[in-house]
C-alpha positions as CSV (number, residue, x, y, z in Angstrom):
1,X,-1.9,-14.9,15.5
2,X,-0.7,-13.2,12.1
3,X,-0.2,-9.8,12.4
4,X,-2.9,-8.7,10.1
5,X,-5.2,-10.4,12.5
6,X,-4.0,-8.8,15.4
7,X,-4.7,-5.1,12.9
8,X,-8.0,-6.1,12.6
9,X,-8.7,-7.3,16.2
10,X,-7.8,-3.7,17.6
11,X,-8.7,-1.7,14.8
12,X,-10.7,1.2,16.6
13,X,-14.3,2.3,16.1
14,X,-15.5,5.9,14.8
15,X,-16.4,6.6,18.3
16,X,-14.4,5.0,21.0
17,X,-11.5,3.9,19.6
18,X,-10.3,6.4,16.8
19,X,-6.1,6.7,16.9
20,X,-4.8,8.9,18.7
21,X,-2.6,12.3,18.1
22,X,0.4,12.6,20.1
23,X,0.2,16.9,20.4
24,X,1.9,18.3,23.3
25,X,-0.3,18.5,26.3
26,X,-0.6,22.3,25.8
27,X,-3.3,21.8,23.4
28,X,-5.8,20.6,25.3
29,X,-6.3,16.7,24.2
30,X,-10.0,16.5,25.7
31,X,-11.1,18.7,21.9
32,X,-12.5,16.7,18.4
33,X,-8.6,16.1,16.9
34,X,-9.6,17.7,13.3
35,X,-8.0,14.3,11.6
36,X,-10.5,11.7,13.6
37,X,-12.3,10.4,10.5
38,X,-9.7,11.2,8.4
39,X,-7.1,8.6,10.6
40,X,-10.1,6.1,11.1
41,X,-10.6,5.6,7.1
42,X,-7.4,5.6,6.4
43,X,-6.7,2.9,9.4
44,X,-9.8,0.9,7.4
45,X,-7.6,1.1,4.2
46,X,-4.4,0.3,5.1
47,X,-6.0,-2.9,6.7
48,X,-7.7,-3.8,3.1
49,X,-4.1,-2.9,1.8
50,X,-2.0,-5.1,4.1
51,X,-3.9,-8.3,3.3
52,X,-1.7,-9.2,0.6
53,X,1.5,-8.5,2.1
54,X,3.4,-11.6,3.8
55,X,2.6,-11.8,7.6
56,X,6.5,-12.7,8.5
57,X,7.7,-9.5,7.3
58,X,9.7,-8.0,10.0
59,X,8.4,-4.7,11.8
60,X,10.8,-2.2,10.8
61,X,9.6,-3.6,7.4
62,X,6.3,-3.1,8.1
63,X,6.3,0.3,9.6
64,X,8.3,1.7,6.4
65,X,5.3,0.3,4.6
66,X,2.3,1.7,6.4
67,X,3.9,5.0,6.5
68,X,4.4,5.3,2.5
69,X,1.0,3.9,2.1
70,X,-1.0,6.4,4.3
71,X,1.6,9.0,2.7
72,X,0.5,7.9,-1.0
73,X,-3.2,7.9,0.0
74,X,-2.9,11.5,1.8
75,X,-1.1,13.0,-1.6
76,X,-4.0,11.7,-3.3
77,X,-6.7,13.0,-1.0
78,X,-5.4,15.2,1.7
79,X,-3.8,18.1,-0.2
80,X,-4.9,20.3,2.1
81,X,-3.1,18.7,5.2
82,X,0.5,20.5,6.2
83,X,3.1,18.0,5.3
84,X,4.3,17.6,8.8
85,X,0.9,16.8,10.0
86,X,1.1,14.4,7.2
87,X,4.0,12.3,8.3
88,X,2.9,12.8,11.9
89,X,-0.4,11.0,11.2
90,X,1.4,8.6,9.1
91,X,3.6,7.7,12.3
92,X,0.5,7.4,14.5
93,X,-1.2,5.2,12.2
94,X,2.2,2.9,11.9
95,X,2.5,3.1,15.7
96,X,-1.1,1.8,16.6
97,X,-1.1,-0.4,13.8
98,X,1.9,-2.7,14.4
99,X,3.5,-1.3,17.7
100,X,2.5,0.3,20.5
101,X,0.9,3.1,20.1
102,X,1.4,6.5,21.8
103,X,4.5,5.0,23.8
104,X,6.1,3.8,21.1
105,X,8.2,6.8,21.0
106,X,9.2,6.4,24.3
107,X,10.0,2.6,24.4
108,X,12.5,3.6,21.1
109,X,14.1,6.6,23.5
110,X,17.4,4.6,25.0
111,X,17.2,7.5,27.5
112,X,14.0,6.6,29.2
113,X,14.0,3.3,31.6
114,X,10.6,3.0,32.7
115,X,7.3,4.2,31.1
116,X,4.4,4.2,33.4
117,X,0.6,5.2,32.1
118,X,-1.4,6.0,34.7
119,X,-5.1,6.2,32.8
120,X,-5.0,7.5,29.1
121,X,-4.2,11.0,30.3
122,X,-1.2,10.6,31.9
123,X,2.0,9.2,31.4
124,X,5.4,9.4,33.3
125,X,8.3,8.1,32.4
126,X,11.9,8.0,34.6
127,X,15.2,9.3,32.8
128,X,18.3,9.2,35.0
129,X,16.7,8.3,37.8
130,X,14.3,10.7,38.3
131,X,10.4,11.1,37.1
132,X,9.0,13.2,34.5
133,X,5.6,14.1,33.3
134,X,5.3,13.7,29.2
135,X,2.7,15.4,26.7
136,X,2.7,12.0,25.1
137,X,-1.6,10.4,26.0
138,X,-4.1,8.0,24.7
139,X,-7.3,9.5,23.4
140,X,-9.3,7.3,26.0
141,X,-9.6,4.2,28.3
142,X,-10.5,1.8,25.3
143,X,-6.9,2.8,23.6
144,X,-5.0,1.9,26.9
145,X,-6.9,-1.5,27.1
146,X,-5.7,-2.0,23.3
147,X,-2.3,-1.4,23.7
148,X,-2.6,-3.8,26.9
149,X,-4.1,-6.5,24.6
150,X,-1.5,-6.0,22.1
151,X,1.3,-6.5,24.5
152,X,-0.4,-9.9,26.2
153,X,-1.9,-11.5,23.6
154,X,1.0,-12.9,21.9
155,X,2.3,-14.5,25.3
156,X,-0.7,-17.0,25.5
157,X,-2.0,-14.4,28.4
158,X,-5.4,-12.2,29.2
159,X,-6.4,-9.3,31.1
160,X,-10.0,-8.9,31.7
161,X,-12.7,-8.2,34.5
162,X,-12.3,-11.9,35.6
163,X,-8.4,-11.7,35.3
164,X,-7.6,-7.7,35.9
165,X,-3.9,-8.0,36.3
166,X,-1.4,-9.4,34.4
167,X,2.6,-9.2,34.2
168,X,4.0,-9.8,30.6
169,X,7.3,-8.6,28.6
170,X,7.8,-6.9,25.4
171,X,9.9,-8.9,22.9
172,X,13.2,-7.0,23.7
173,X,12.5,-8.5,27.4
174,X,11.1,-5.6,29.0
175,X,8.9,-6.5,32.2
176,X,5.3,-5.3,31.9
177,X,3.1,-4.8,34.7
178,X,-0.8,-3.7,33.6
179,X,-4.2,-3.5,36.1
180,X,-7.3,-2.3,34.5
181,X,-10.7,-1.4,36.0
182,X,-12.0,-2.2,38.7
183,X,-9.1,-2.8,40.6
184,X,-7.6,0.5,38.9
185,X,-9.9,3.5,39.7
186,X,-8.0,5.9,37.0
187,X,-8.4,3.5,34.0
188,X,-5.7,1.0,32.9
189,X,-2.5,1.3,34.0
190,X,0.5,0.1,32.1
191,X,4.0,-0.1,34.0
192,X,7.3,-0.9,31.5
193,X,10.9,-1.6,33.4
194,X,12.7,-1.2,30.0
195,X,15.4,-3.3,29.6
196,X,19.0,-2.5,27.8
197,X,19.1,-3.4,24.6
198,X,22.6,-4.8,24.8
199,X,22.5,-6.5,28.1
200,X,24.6,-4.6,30.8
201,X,28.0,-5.8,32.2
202,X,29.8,-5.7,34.6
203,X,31.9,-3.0,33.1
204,X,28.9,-0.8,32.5
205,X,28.1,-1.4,36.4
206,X,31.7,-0.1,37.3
207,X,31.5,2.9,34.8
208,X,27.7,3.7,36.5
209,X,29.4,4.0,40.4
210,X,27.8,0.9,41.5
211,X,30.9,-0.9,42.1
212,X,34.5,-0.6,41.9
213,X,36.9,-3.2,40.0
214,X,37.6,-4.4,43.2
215,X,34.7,-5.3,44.3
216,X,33.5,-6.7,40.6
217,X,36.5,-9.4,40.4
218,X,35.7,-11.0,44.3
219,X,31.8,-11.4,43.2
220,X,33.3,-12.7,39.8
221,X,35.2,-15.0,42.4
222,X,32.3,-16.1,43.9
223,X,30.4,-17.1,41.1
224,X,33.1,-19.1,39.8
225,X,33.7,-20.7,43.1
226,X,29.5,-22.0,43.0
227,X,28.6,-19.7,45.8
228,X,24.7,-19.6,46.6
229,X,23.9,-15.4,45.9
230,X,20.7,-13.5,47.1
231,X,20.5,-10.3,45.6
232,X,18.3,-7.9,47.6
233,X,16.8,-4.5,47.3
234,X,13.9,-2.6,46.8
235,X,11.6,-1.7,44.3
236,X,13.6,-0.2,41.3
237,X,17.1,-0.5,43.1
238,X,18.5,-2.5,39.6
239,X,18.3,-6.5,41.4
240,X,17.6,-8.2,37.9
241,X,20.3,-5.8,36.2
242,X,22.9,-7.2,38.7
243,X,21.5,-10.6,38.6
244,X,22.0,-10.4,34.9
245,X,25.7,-9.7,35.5
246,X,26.5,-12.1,38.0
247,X,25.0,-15.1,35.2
248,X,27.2,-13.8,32.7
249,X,30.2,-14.8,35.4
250,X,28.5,-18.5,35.0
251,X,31.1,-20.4,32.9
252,X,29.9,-21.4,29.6
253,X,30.2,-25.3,29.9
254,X,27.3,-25.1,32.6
255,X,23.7,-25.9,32.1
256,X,21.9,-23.1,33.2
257,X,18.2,-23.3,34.3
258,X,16.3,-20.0,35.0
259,X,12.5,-19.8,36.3
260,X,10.9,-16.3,36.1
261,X,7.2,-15.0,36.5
262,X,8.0,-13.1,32.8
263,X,11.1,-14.2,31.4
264,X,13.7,-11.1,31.3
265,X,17.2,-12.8,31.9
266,X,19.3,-11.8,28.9
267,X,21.9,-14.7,29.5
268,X,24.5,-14.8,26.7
269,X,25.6,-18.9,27.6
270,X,24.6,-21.4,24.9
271,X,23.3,-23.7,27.0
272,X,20.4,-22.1,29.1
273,X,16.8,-23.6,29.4
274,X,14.3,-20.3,29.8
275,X,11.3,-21.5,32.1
276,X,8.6,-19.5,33.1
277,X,5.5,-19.7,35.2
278,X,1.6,-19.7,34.1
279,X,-1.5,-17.7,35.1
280,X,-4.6,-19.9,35.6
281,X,-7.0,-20.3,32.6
282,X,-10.4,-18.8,31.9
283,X,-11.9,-21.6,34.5
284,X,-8.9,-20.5,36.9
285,X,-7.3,-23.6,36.6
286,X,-3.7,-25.1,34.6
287,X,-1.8,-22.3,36.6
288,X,2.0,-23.2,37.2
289,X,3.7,-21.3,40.0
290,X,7.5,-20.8,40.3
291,X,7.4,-23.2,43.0
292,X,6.4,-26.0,40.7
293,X,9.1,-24.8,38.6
294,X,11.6,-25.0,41.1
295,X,10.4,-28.3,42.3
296,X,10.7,-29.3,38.3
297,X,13.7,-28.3,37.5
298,X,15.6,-30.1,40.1
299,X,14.5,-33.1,37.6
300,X,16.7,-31.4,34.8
301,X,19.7,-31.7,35.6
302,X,21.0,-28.5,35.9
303,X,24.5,-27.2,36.9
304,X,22.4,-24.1,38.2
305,X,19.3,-22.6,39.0
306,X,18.6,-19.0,38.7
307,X,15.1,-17.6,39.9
308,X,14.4,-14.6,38.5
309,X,12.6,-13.7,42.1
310,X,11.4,-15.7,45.5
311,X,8.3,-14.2,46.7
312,X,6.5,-17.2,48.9
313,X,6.8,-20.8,49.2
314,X,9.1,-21.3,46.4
315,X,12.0,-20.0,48.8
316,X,11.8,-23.2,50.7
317,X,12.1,-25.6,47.6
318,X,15.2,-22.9,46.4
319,X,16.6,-22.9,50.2
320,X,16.5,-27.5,50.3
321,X,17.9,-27.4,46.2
322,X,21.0,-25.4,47.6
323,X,21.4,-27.5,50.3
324,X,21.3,-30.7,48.0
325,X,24.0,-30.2,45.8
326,X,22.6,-27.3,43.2
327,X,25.5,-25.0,44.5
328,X,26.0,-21.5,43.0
329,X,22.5,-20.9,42.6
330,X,21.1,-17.3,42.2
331,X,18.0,-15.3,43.0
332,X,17.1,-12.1,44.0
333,X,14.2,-11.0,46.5
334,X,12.6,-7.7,48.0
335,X,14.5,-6.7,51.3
336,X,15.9,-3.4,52.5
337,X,18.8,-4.9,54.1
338,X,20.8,-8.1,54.6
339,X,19.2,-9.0,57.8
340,X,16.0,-7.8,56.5
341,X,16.5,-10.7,53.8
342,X,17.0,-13.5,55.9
343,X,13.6,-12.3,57.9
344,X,11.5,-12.0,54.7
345,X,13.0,-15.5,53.5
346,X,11.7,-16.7,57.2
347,X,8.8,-15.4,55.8
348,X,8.6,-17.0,52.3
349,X,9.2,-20.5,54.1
350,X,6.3,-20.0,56.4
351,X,4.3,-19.9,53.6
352,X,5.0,-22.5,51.9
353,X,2.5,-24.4,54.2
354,X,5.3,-26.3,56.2
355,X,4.8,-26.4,60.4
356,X,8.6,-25.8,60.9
357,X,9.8,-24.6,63.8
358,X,12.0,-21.1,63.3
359,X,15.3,-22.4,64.2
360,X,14.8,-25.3,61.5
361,X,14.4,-22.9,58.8
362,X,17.3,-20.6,59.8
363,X,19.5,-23.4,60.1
364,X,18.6,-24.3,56.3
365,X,18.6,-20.6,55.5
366,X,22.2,-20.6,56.8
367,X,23.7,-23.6,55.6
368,X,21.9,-22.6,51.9
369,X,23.1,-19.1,51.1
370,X,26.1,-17.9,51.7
371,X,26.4,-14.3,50.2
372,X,24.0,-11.4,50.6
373,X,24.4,-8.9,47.8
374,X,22.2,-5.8,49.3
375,X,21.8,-3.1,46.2
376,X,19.9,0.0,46.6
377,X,18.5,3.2,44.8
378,X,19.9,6.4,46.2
379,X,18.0,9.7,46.4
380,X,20.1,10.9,43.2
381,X,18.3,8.1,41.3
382,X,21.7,6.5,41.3
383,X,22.2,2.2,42.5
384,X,24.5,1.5,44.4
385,X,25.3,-1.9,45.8
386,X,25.5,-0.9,49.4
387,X,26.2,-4.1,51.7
388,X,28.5,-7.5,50.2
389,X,27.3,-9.9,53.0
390,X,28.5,-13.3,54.4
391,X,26.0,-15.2,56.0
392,X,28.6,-17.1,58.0
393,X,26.2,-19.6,60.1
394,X,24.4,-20.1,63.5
395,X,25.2,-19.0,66.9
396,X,22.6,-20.2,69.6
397,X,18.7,-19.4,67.3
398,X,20.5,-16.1,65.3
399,X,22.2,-16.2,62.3
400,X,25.3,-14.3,62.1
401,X,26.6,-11.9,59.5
402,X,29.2,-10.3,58.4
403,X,29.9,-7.0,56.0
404,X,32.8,-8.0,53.7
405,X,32.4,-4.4,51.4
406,X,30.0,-1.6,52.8
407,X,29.3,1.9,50.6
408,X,29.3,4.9,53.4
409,X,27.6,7.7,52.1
410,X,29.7,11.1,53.1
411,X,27.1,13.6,52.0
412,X,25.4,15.7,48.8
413,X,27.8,17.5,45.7
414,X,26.2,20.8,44.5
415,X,24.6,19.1,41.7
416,X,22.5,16.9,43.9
417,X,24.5,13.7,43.4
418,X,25.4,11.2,46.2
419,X,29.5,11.2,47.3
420,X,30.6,8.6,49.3
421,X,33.0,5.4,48.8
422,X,33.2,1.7,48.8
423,X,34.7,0.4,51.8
424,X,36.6,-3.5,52.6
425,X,36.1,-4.2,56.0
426,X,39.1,-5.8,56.2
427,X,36.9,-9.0,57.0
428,X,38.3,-12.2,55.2
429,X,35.4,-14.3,54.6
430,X,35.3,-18.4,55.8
431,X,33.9,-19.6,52.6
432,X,37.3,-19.0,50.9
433,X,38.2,-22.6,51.1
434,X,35.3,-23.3,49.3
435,X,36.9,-20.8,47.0
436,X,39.9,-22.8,46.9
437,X,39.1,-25.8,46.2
438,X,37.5,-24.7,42.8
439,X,40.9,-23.1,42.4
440,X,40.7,-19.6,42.7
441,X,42.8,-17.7,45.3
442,X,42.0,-14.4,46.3
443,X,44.9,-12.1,47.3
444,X,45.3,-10.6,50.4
445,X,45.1,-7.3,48.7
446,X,41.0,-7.9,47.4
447,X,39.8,-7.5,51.3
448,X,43.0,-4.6,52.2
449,X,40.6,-1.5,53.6
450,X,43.4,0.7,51.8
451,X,42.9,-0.1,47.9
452,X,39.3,1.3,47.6
C-alpha cells in the first residue's frame, strides 16, 4: 500500500477523527482544541498536495515536506496563529500523517523503552526502569484504533471485532502488543517494547551491571562450543535483549534460522533466514504457528535454530530438534527460576497433544538443554542475570541442577539502587568436554569464586 494511500485511508473526519494536539495535560484535553477545523482542512490539503510527490520517498523526507507545506499554507492564511503554535500544528499534522501520531515523540526519545497507551487519555511510558505518567493523549478512541491500523497494516495483519488482538513490530523491530474493544474495557490499548537502535552487546550488558567480563567470556564459550541455551525470566526482565547477544556469539560461517511470533532479532550474521508465524485469515483459517515453523525448519538445513520464544507445543518439536543433532540452539521462555523452567517446559510438552509419561519428557528435557540462563528485573528497574545453570541430567524421575554463577543481592544504596555481586560457585560444569572438543578450554581461573 503507497503511502499516500495509507494518508487517505486514516485521514480523520470533522467529528471523530480530527488530529490531535499534544498540550500538556494541564490544559484539560476533554475542551474544543481552537485549531480542530483549521488542522482537518489543512490535513485535506496536504493530501491533494502529496499526490504528486513519489511514494518511495523516504520518511525523514517526507516529514520535512509536510511540515514546510502546512507552514507555507498557514503564512498564507493563519497570520493570526503564534508561530510556535504554527510549527507545533505542523508537527502534529506530519506526525499523524506519515508516523505515529501522538507517540511519535516518544518512540524518537532513546530514553524511553516502552510506551504503553492505555485508552486515548492515558499514556505511560518506562524510562530507567521505572514508570511514568506523560501529558502526551489522543483526542479519542477512533485516533488510537488509527494509529493501531497504521502500525498492522503494512505487516499483512488486522485488528478488528472478529480479530481484537494482534502482536506486530514497528520497522526499527520494536515488538507491538494492541487489544481493542471489547476485550479492552478502556478503549484500545497499544503496548511498545522499544528496541535499541544499534543492537546491544555484550559490552553494553557488562557496562549496564548485568554481568561481569567473567561471566560474558564462559557464555561466549558456550555458544561457541554448540551448547543448547534457555534464557528465562519474567515479563520485562531483558530475555530477547540477552538472546540477541548470545546470537551475535554465533560464528559467522553458520546458517542461522530464527522463528518468532513478530520478528525482533537484530542478528548482524550474513547468513540468517528470518521466519515468522501467521494469524488466521478473515475465515480463521491459513494460520502458521511456531510449531509448524519449528517442525519446517528442521527441513532447512540449518546450523541453528533460534526461537524467539516457546510458549506451548512447539517446546516439544524444539526439545526432539536438540536432541537430533541441531546442537547450540537458542530460545528463551517465561519462568521465574531455573527449576521453574524445566516445570513450565513440562508444561509446554503436555500440550503439544502427546500422552507421554512425565519421566519421558524430562529425560528429553535433560538430554536437550544443557544451560539455564535465568535473568531477572530487580526492584531498581535494573536486569540482572541472576542464576547461570547446568542442567546436568537425571537422578531417579528429578532432573538435577547445578548453579555455575549466582548474583546475591546484599541490600539497598541510598539512591534506591540494588548492591550485591556476581558469584562462581566454584562448580566446574560436565559439559566441558563438549567444550573441548570444539576446541576451547576454559581456565581454571573462569569458575575461581575469588576473581568476581
Amino acid at each position: 500500500m503507497s503511502l499516500l494511500a495509507r494518508m487517505e485511508k486514516h485521514k480523520m473526519s470533522d467529528s471523530e477523527d480530527s488530529l490531535s494536539m499534544n498540550s500538556p495535560r494541564k490544559l484539560s484535553h476533554h475542551k474544543k482544541d481552537p485549531f480542530v477545523d483549521l488542522k482537518t482542512d489543512l490535513h485535506r490539503k496536504i493530501i491533494e498536495e502529496l499526490k504528486e510527490m513519489a511514494a518511495d520517498n523516504d520518511q525523514e523526507e517526507m516529514s520535512a515536506k509536510i511540515e514546510e507545506m502546512v507552514l507555507d499554507i498557514l503564512k498564507k492564511e493563519g497570520d493570526h496563529i503564534p508561530r510556535l503554535d504554527r510549527l507545533r500544528i505542523a508537527k502534529e499534522i506530519s506526525d499523524d500523517s506519515i508516523a505515529f501520531g501522538p507517540i511519535t515523540p516518544l518512540l524518537n526519545d532513546p530514553d524511553i523503552t516502552e510506551v504503553m497507551v492505555n485508552g486515548p487519555d492515558n499514556v505511560y511510558i518506562e524510562r530507567k526502569g521505572k514508570i511514568e505518567l506523560t501529558d502526551v493523549f489522543f483526542r479519542n478512541n477512533n485516533h488510537v484504533m488509527h494509529v493501531i491500523e497504521k502500525i498492522v497494516a503494512p505487516l499483512g495483519r488486522r485488528i478488528d471485532e472478529s480479530m481484537p488482538m494482534v502482536d506486530a513490530r514497528l520497522p526499527d523491530g520494536s515488538r507491538v502488543n494492541a487489544i481493542i474493544p471489547p476485550l479492552s474495557l478502556k478503549g484500545p490499548t497499544i503496548t511498545i517494547r522499544k528496541f535499541f537502535k544499534d543492537p546491544v552487546t555484550v559490552q553494553n550488558l557488562i557496562e549496564f551491571g548485568t554481568i561481569t567480563p567473567q561471566i560474558a567470556d564462559f557464555i561466549d564459550s558456550c555458544v561457541k562450543g554448540r551448547l543448547n541455551v534457555v534464557v528465562s525470566g519474567g515479563t520485562g526482565s531483558g530475555k530477547t535483549t540477552t538472546l540477541n547477544v548470545l546470537s551475535s556469539f554465533i560464528p559467522e560461517d553458520e546458517r542461522i534460522v530464527t522463528i518468532e511470533d513478530a520478528a525482533e532479532l537484530q542478528l548482524r550474521q550474513k547468513h540468517v533466514l528470518t521466519l515468522e508465524s501467521r494469524p488466521p485469515n478473515i475465515e480463521g483459517k491459513g494460520a502458521i504457528s511456531i510449531r509448524d515453523l519449528v517442525r519446517n525448519s528442521l527441513r532447512m538445513r540449518p546450523d541453528r535454530i533460534v526461537v524467539g520464544e516457546v510458549r506451548s507445543g512447539e517446546a516439544l518439536d524444539m526439545l526432539q530438534a536438540m536432541n537430533t543433532g541441531h546442537d547450540g540452539s537458542l530460545t528463551t521462555g517465561h519462568a521465574n527460576s531455573p527449576r521453574d523452567m524445566l516445570s513450565r517446559l513440562e508444561t509446554m510438552v503436555l500440550m503439544a497433544g502427546m500422552d507421554l509419561p512425565i519421566k519421558a519428557i524430562r529425560e528429553q528435557i535433560s538430554s536437550a538443554i544443557n544451560l539455564i540462563i535465568q535473568q531477572s528485573r530487580m526492584k531498581d528497574g535494573s536486569r540482572k542475570i541472576t542464576h547461570i545453570t547446568e542442567v546436568q541430567g537425571m537422578e531417579g524421575d528429578i532432573i538435577v541442577l547445578q548453579d555455575i554463577y549466582v548474583f546475591k543481592q546484599e541490600g539497598i544504596d541510598e539512591e534506591g539502587k540494588i548492591k550485591g555481586r556476581f558469584i562462581a560457585t566454584g562448580i566446574r560444569p560436565k559439559f566441558l568436554n563438549q567444550l573441548e572438543a570444539y576446541g576451547i578450554n576454559l581456565p581454571f581461573e573462569t569458575f575461581d569464586p575469588s576473581i568476581l
